[in-house]
Structure formats: C-alpha cells, structure tokens
ROSE-4610 file (N, C-alpha, C; in Angstrom, 1 decimal, always signed):
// ROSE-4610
residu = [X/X/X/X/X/X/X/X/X/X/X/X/X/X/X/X/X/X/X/X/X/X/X/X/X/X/X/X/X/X/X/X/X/X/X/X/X/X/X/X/X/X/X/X/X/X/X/X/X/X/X/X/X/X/X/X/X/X/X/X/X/X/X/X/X/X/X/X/X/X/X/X/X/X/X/X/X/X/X/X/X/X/X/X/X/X/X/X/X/X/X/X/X/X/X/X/X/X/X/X/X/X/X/X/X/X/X/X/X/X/X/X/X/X/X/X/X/X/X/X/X/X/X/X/X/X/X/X/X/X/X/X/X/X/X/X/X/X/X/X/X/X/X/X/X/X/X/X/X/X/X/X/X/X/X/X/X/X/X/X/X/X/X/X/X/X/X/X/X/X/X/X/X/X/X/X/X/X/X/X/X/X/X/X/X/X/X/X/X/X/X/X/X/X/X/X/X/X/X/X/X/X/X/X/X/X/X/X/X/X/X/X/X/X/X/X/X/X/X/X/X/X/X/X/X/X/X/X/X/X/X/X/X/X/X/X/X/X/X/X/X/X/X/X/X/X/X/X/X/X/X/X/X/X/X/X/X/X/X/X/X/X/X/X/X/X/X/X/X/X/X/X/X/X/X/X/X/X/X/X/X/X/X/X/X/X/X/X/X/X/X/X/X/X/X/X/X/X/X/X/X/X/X/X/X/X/X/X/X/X/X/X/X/X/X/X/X/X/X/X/X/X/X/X/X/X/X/X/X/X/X/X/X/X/X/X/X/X/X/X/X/X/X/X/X/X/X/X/X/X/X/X/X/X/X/X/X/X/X/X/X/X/X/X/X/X/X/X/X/X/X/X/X/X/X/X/X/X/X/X/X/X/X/X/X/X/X/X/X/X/X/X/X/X/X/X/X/X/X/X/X/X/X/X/X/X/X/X/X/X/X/X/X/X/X/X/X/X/X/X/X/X/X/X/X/X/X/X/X/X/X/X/X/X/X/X/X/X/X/X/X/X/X/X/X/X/X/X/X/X/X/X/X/X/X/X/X/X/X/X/X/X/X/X/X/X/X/X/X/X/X/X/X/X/X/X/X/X/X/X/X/X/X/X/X/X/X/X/X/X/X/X/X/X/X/X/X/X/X/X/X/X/X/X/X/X/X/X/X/X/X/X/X/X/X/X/X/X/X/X/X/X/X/X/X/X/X/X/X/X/X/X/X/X/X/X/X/X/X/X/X/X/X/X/X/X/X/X/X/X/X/X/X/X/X/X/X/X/X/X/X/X/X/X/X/X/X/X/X/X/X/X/X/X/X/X/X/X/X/X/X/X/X/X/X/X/X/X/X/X/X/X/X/X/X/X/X/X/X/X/X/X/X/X/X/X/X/X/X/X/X/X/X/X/X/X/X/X/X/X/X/X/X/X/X/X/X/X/X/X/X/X/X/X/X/X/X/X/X/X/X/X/X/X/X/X/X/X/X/X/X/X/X/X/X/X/X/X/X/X/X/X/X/X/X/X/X/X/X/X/X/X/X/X/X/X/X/X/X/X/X/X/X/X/X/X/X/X/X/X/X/X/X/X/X/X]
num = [1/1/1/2/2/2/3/3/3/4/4/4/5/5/5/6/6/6/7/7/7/8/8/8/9/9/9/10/10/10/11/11/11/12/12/12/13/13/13/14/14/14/15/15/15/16/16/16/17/17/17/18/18/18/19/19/19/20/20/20/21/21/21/22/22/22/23/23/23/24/24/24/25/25/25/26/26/26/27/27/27/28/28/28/29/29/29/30/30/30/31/31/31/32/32/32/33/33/33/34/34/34/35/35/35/36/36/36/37/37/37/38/38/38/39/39/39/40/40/40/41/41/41/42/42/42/43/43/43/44/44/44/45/45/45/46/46/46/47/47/47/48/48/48/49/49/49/50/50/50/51/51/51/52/52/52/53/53/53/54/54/54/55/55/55/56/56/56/57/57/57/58/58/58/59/59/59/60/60/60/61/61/61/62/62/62/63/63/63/64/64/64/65/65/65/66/66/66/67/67/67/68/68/68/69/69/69/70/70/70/71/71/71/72/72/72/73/73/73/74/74/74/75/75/75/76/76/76/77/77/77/78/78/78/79/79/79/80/80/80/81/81/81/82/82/82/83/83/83/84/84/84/85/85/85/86/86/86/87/87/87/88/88/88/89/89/89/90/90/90/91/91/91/92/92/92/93/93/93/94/94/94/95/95/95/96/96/96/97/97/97/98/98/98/99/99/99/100/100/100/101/101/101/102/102/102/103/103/103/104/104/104/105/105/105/106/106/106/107/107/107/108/108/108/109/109/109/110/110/110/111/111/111/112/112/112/113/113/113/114/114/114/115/115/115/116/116/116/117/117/117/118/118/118/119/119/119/120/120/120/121/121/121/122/122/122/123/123/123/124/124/124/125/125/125/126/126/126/127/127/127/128/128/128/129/129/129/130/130/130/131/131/131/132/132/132/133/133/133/134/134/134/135/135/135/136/136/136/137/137/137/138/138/138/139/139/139/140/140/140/141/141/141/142/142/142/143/143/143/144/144/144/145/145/145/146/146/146/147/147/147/148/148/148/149/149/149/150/150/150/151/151/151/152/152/152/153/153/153/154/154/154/155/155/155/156/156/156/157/157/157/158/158/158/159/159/159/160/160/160/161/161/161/162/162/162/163/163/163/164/164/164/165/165/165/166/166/166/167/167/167/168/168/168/169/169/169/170/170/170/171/171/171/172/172/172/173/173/173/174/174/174/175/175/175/176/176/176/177/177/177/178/178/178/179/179/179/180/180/180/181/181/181/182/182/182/183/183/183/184/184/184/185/185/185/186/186/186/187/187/187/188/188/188/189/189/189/190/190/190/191/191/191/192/192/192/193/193/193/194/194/194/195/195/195/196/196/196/197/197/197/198/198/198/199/199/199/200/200/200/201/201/201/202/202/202/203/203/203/204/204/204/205/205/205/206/206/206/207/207/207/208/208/208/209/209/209/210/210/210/211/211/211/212/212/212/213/213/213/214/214/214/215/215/215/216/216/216/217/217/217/218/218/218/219/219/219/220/220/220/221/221/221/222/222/222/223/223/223/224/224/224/225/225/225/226/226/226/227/227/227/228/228/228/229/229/229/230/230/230/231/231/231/232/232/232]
x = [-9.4/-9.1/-9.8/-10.2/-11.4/-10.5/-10.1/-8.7/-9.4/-9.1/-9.5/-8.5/-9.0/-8.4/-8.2/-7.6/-7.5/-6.8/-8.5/-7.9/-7.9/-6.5/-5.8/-5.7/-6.0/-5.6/-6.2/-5.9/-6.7/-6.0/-5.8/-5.4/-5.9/-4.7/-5.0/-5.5/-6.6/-7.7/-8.3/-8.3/-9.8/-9.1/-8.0/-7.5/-7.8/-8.4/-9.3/-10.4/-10.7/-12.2/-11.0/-10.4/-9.6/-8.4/-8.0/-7.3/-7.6/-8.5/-9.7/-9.1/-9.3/-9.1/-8.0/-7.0/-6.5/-6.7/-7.7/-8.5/-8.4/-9.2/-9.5/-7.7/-6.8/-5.6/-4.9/-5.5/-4.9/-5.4/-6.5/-7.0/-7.0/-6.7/-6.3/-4.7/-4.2/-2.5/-3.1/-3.7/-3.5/-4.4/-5.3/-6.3/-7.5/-8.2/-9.8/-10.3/-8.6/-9.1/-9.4/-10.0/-10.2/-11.0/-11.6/-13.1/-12.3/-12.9/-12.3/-13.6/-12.8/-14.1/-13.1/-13.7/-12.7/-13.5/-12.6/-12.6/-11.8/-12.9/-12.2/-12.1/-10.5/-10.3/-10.1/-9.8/-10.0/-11.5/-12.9/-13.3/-14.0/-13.3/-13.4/-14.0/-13.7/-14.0/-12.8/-12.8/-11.8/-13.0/-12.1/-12.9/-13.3/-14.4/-14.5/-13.6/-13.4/-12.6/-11.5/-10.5/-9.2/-9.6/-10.6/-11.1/-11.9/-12.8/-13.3/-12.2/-11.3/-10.9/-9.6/-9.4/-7.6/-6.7/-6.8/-5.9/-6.0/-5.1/-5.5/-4.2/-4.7/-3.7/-3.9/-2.5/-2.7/-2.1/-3.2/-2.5/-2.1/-1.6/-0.7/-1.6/-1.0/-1.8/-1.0/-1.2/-0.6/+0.0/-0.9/-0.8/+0.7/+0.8/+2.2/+1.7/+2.8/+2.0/+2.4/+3.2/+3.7/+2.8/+1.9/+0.9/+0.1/+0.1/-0.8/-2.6/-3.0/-3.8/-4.9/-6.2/-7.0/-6.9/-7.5/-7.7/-6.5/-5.0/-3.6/-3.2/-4.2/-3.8/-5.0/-5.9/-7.0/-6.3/-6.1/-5.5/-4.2/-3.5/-2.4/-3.2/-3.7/-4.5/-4.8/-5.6/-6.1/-5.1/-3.8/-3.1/-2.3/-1.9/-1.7/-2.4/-3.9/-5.0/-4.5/-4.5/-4.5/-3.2/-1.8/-0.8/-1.1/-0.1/-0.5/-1.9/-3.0/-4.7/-4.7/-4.3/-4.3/-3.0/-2.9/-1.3/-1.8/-0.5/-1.0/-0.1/-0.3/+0.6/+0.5/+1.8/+1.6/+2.1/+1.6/+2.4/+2.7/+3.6/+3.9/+3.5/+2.8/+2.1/+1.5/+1.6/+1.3/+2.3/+3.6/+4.7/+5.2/+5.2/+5.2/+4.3/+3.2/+2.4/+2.6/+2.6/+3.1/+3.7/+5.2/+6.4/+6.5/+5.9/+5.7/+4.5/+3.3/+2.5/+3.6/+4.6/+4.6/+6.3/+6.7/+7.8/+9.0/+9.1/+10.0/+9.8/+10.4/+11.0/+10.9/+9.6/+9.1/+9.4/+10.0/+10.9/+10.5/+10.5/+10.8/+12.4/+12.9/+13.5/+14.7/+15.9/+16.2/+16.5/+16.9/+17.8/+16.6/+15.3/+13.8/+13.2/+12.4/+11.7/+12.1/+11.8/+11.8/+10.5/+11.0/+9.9/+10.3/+9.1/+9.6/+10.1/+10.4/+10.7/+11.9/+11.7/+13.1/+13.7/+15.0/+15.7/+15.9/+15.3/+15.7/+16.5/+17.1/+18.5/+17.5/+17.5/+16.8/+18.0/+17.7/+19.0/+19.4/+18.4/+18.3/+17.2/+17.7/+17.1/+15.8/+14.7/+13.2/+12.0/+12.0/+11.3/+10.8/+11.0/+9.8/+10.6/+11.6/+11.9/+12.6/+13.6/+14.9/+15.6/+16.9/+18.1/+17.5/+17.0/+16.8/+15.5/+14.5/+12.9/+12.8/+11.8/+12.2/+9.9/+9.9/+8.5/+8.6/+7.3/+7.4/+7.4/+8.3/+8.6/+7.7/+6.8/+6.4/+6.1/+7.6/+7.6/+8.5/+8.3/+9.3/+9.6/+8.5/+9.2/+9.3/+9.9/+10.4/+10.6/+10.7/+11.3/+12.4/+13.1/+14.0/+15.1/+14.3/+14.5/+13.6/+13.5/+12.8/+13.0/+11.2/+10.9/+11.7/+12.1/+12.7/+12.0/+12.7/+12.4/+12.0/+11.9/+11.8/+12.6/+13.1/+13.9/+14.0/+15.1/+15.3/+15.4/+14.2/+14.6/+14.9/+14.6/+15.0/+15.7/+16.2/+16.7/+17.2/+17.7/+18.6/+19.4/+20.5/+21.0/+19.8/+19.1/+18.2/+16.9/+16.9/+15.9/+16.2/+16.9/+17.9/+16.8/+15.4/+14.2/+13.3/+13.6/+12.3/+11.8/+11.4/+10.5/+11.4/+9.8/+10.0/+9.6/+10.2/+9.2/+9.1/+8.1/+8.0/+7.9/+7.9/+8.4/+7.5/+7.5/+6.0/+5.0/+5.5/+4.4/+3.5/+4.0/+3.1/+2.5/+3.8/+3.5/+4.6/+4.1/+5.2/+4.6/+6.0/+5.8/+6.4/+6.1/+7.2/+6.9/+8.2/+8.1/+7.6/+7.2/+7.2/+5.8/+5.3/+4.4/+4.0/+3.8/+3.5/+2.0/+1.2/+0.3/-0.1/+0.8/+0.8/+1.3/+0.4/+0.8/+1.7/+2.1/+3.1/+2.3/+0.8/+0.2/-0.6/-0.7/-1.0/+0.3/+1.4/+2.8/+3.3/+2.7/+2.9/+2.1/+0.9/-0.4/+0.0/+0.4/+1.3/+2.0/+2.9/+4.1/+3.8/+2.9/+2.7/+1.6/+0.9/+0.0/+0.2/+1.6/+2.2/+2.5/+2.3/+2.2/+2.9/+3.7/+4.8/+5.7/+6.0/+7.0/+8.0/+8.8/+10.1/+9.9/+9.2/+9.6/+9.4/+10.8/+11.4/+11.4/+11.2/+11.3/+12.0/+13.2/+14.4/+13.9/+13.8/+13.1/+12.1/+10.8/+9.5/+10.2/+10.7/+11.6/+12.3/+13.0/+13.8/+12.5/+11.9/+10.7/+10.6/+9.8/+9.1/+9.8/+10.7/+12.1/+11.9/+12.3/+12.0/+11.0/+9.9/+8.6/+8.5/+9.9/+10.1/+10.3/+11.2/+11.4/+10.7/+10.8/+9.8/+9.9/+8.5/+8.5/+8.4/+8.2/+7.9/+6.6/+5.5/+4.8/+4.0/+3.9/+3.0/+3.7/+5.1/+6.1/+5.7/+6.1/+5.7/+4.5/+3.0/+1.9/+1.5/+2.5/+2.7/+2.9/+4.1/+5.3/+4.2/+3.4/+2.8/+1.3/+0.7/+0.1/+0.6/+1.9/+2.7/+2.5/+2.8/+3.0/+1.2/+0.5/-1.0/-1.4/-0.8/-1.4/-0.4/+0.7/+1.3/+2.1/+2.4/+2.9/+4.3/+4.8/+6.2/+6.7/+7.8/+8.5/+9.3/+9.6/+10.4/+9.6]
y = [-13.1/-11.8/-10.7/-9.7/-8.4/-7.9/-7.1/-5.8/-4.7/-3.7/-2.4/-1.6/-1.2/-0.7/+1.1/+1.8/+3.3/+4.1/+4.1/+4.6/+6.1/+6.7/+8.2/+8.7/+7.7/+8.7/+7.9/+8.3/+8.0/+7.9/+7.0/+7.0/+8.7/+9.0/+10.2/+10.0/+10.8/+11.3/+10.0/+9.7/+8.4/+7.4/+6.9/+5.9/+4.6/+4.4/+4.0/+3.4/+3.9/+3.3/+2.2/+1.9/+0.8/-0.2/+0.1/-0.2/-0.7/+0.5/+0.0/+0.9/+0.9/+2.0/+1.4/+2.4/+1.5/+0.5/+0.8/+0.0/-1.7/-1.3/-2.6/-3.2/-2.8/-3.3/-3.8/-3.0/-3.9/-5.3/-5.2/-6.3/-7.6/-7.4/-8.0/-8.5/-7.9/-8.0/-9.2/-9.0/-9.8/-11.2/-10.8/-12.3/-12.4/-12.9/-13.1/-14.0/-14.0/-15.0/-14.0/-12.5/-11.7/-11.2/-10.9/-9.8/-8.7/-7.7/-6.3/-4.9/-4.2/-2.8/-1.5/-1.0/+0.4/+1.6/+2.5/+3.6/+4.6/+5.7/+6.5/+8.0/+8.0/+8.4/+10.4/+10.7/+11.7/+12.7/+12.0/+12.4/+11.9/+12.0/+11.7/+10.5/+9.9/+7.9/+7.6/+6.9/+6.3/+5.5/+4.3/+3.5/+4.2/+4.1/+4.6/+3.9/+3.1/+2.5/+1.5/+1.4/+0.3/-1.0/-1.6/-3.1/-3.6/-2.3/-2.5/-3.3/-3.6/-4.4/-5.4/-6.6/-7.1/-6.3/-6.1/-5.2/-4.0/-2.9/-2.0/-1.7/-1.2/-0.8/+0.2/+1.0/+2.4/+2.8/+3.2/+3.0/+4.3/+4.3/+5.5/+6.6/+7.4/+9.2/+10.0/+10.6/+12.4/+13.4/+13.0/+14.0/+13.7/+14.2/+14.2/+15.1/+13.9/+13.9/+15.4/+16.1/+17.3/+18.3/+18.2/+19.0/+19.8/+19.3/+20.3/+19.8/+18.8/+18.9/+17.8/+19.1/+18.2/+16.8/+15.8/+14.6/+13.8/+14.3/+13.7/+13.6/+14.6/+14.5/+13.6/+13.3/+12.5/+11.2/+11.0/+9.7/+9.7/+10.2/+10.0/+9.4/+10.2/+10.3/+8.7/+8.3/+6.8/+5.4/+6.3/+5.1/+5.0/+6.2/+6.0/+5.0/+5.2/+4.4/+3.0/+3.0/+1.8/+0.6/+2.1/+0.4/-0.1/-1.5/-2.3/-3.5/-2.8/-3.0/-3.4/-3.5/-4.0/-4.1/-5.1/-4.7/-3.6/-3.2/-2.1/-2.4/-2.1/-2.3/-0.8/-0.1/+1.2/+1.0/+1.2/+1.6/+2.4/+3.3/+4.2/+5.8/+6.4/+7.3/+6.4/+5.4/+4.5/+4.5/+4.1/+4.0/+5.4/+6.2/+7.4/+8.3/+8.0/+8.3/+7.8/+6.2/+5.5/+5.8/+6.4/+6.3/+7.9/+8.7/+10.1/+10.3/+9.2/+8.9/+8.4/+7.7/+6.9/+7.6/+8.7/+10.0/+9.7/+9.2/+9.4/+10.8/+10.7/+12.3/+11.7/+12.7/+13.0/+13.9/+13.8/+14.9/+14.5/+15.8/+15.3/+15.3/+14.5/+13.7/+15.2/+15.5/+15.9/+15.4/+14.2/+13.5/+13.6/+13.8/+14.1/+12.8/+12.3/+11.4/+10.1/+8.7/+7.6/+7.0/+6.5/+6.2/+4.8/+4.3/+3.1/+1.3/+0.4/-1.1/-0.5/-1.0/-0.5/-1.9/-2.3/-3.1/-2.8/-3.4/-3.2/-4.2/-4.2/-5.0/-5.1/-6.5/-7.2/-6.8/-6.5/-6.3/-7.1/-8.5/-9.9/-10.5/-11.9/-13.2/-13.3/-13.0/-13.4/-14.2/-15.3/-16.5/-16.1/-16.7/-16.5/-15.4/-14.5/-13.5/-13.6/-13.6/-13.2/-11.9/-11.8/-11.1/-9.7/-9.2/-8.2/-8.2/-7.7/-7.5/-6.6/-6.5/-5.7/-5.1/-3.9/-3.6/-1.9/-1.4/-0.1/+0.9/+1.7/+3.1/+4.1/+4.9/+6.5/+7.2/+8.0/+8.8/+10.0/+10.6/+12.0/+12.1/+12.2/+11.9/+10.5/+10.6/+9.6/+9.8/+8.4/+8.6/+8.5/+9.9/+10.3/+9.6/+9.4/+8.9/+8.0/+6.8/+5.8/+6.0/+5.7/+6.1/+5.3/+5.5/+4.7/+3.1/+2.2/+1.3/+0.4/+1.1/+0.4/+0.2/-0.8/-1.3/-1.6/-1.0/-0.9/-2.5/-3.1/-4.5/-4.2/-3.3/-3.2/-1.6/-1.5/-0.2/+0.1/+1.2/+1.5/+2.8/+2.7/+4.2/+5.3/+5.6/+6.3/+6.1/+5.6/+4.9/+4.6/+4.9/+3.7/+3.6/+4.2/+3.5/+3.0/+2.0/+1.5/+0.6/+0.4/-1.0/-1.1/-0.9/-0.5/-2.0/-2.5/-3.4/-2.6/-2.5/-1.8/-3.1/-2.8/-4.1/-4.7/-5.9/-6.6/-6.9/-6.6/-6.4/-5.8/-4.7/-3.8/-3.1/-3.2/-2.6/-2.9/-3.2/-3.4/-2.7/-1.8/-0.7/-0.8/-0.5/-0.1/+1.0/+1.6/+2.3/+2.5/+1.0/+0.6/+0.4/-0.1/-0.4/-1.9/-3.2/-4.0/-4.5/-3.5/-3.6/-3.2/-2.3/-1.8/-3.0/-3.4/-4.5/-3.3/-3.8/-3.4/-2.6/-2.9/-2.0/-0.8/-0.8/+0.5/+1.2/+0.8/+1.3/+2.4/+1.3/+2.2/+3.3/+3.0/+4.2/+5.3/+4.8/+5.7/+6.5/+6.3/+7.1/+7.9/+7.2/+8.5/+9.6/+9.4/+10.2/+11.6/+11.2/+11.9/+13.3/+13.8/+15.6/+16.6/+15.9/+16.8/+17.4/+18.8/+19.5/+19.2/+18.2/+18.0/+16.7/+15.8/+14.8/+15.2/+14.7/+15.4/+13.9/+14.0/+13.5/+12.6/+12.4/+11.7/+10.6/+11.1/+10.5/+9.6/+9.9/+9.4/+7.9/+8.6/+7.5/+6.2/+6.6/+5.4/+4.6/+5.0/+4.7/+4.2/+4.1/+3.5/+2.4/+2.3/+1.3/+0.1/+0.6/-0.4/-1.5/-1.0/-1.5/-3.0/-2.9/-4.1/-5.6/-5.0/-5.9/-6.6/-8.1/-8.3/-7.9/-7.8/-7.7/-8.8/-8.5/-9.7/-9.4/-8.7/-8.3/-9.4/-10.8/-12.0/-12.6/-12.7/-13.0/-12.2/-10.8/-9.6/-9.8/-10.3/-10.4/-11.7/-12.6/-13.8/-13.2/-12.6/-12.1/-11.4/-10.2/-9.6/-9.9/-11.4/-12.0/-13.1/-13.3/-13.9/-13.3/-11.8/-10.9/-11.0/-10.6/-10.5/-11.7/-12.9/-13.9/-14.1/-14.1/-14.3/-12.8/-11.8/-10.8/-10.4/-11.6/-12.0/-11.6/-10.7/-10.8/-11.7/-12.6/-13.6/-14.5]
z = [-1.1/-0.3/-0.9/+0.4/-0.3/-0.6/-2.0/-2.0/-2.7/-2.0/-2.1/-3.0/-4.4/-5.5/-5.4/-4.5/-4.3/-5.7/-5.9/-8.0/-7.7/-7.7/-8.2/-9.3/-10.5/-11.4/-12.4/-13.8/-14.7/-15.9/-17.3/-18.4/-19.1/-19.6/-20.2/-21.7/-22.0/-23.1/-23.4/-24.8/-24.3/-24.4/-24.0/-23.9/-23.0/-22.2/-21.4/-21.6/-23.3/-24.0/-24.8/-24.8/-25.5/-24.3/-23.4/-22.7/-21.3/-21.0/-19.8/-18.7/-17.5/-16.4/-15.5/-14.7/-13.7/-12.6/-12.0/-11.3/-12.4/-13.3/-13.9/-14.7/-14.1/-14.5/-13.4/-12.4/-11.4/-11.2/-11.2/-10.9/-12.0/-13.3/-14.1/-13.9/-13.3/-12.6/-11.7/-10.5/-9.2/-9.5/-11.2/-11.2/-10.3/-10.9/-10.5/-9.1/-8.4/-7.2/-5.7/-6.3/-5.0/-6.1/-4.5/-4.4/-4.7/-5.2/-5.6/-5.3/-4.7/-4.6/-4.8/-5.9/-6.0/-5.9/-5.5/-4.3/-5.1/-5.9/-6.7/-5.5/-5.0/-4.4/-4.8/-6.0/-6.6/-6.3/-6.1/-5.9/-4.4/-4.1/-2.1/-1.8/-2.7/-2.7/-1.5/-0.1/+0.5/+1.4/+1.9/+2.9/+4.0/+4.8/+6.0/+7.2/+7.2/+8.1/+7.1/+7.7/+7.2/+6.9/+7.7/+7.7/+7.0/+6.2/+5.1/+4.2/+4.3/+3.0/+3.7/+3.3/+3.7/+3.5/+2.0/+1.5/+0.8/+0.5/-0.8/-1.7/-2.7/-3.9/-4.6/-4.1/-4.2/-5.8/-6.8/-8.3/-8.7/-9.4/-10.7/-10.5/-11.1/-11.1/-11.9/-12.2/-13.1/-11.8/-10.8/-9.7/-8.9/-8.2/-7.3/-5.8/-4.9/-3.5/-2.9/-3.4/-3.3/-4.1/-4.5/-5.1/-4.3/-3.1/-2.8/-2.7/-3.7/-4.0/-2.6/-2.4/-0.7/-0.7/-1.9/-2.3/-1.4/-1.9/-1.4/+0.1/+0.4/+2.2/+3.0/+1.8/+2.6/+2.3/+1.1/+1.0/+2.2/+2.4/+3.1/+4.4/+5.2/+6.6/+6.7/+5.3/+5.5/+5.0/+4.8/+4.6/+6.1/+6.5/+7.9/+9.4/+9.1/+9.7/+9.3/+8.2/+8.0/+7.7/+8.1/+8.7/+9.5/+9.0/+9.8/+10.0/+9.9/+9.8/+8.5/+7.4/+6.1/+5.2/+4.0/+3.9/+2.6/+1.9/+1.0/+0.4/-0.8/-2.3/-2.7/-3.2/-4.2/-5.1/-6.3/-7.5/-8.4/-8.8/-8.6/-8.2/-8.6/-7.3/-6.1/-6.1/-5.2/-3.8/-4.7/-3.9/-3.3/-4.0/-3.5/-2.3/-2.6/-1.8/-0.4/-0.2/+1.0/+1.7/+0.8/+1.6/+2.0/+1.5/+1.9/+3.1/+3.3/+4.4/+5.6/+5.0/+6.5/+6.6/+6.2/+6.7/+5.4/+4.4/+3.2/+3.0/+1.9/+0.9/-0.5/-1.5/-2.2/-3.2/-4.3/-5.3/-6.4/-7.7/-8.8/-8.9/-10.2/-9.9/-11.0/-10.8/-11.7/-12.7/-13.0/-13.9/-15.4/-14.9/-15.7/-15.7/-17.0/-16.7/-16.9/-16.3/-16.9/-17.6/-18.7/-19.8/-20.2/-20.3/-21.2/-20.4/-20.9/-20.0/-19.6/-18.3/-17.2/-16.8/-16.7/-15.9/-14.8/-13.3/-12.3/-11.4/-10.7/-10.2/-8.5/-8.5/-7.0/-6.4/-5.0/-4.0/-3.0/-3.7/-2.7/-3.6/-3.8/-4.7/-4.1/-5.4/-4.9/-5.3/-4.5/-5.1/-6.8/-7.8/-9.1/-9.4/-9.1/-10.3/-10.6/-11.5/-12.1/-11.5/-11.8/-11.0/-10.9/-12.3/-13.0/-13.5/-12.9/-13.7/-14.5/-15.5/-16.3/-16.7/-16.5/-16.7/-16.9/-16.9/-17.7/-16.4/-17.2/-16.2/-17.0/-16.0/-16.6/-15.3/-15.0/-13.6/-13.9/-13.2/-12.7/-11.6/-10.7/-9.1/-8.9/-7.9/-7.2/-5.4/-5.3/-3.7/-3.6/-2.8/-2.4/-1.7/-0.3/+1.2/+1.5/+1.7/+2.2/+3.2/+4.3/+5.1/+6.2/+7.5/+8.4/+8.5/+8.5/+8.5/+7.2/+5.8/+4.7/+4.4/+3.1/+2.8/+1.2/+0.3/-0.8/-1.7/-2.2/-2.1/-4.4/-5.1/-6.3/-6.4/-7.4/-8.2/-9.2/-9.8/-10.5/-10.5/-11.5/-10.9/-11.2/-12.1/-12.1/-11.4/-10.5/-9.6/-8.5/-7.6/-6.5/-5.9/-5.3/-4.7/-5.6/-6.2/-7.1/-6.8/-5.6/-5.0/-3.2/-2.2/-1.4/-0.2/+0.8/+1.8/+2.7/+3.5/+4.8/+6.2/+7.2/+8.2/+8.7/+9.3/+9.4/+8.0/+7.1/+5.8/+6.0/+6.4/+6.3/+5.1/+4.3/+2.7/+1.5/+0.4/-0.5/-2.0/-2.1/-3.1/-4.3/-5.2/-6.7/-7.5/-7.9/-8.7/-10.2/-10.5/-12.0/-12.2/-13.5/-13.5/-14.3/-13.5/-14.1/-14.6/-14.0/-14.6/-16.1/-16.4/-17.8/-18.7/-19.7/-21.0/-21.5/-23.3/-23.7/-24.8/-24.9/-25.7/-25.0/-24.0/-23.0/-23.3/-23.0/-22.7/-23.7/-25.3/-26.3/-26.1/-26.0/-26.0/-25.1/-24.4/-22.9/-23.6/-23.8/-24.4/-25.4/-26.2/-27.4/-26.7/-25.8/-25.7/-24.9/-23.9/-22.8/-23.4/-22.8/-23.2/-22.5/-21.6/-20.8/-21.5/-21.3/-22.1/-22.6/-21.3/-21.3/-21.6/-22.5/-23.2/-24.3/-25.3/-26.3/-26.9/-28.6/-30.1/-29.0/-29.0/-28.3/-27.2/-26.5/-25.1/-25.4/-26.1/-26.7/-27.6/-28.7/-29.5/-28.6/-27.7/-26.7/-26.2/-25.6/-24.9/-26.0/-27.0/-27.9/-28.4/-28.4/-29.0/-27.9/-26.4/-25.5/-25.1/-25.6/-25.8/-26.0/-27.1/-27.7/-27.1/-25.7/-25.0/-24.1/-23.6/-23.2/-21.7/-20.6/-19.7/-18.5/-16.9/-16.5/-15.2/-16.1/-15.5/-14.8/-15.5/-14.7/-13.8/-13.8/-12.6/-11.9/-11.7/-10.7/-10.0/-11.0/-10.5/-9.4/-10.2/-9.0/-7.5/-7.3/-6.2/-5.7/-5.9/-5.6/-4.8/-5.3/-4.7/-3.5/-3.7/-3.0/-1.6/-1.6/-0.7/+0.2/-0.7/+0.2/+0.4/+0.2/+1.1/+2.5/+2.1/+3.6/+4.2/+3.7/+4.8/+4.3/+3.0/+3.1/+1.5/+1.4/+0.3/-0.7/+0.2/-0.6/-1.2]
C-alpha cells in the first residue's frame, strides 16, 4: 500500500538526531510492507490530488488546529478532498485535526495536560487488543465533540474521545501515541517546555514510562484497518 505520511510537526530541539523524525516513526509503526512518501505539510508540502496515495497519516505537532495558523487550513481543505478517496489515520494532532475537518469541536482541554503511558478502556472488544491499551499520552487539546457520524471506540475519563472511527472507513483516529517507543517518551517529557507542566506532572509522566506499552499490538490493528476499511 502507497501511504502518504502528512508530517505537522517535529520532535523538539535536537532530539530527532537520536530518535529520528515523525514521519520516520510512523512508518516504523506500520512496518516496511508499504511504500511511504512524506509530505512536510508545514511548509506547504500536501498531495496535489487525494489519489496520489491509498492512504495518509496525519502525525503529531506542537501546533493546534485552533491556531490560526495558514498551513492548518490547507491541511484541513485536503483532508476534506480526500474522504472517502483514501482512508486516513490521525494521531494526535492528527486526530484532532480530522475531526475538526470533518465538523467536531476542538479545545484545550481544562483538566491541562496528559503526559506519560495512558490506559485506555476499548468501548467494544478489538481483534489483537486487550480490554485496555495502554501507550503514551502528550496533549492538551483534545476533541471535544466527535464529528457526526464518528464513533467513540476508546477513552478515558480524562480523554472520553481518545480514538475515533469515522463511517465507511473513512478514517480512524487516536489520541495517543503509539508510535512513540518508551525512549522518545522519556526524551519527550523531559524536553517539554510548557509552563504549566510542573516538577509534579514531569515526575508522574516519568514514573509511567515504566510501564509497558502496546504500541506493536496497536501497529497490527492499525494496519488491520488500511487493508480492509474495518476496525475490528
């Protein structure tokens, strides 16, 4: 399968010369059995048409779809084009982005940030996962309101949209990040520079680390999904 990698954002400071770029983690997620072309969307990298690719995957960012920023409304326009016409994976600006393209609601989150391996609660048994997945959270916003027609298939109370299906397969989203190993994750967390993560917060996060994730299960399910259209 051709899958088109719609890289938003970037590992912060040089972390990237040790860990390597999002693009190159997605594709380490989905495995060497697709063609890959990435599309650094930041600087007005997007496909000219939808069919340039089967699929795309829309990765992480700093940015937020409420920014404002021109880049976010081009990306939007071409995820629009392209329901339906390809399926699409988001993760987390990913997910976000999607569900704010195809009419969700887009917030930071008050509760502040989630950091760190998250347990999320399936809302229905899915081939290859366990009850509860468990992979790294680093977000503030979130989606609000899932767009008409999606469907809440994980969550948590600090999350209740953390992983989205859209209908027909048209798209399947998450909040989390399974592409993050557990040594990015640390790298992550220490490097994060937001005001409002405190000694406290950093520390949890860092503690969690510990635990393991189920990011190669995930990566299964996820190719599960781009061969046949289907979440289970």
């Amino acid at each position: 399968m051709h899958i088109g990698i719609l890289e938003t954002g970037a590992p912060p400071g040089d972390l990237s010369e040790q860990h390597g770029d999002y693009a190159g983690m997605v594709a380490r997620l989905l495995g060497p059995g697709h063609l890959y072309t990435r599309y650094d969307v930041r600087a007005g990298g997007l496909p000219g048409d939808p069919g340039e690719c089967d699929a795309y995957v829309v990765t992480g960012s700093a940015a937020g779809v409420n920014d404002g920023l021109p880049w976010t409304g081009s990306l939007v326009a071409f995820l629009r084009a392209a329901r339906g016409r390809a399926r699409l994976i988001g993760i987390c600006f990913g997910h976000q982005a999607i569900a704010h393209a195809f009419g969700g609601r887009v917030e930071k989150a008050p509760q502040g940030w989630g950091l760190g391996i998250t347990r999320y609660v399936l809302e229905r048994p899915i081939a290859g996962l366990p009850p509860q997945v468990a992979a790294m959270a680093s977000h503030q916003d979130q989606v609000i309101e899932p767009p008409a027609g999606a469907t809440v298939i994980a969550s948590t109370a600090f999350t209740p949209c953390a992983a989205l299906a859209y209908p027909h397969g048209e798209a399947l989203t998450l909040q989390f990040h399974p592409e993050f190993d557990a040594a990015y994750g640390r790298a992550l967390i220490g490097a994060h520079a937001a005001p409002d993560i405190d000694d406290a917060l950093r520390s949890r996060a860092l503690g969690s680390m510990a635990a393991p994730g189920d990011n190669a299960a995930i990566g299964d399910w996820l190719n599960r999904y781009l061969a046949t259209g289907s979440i289970d």
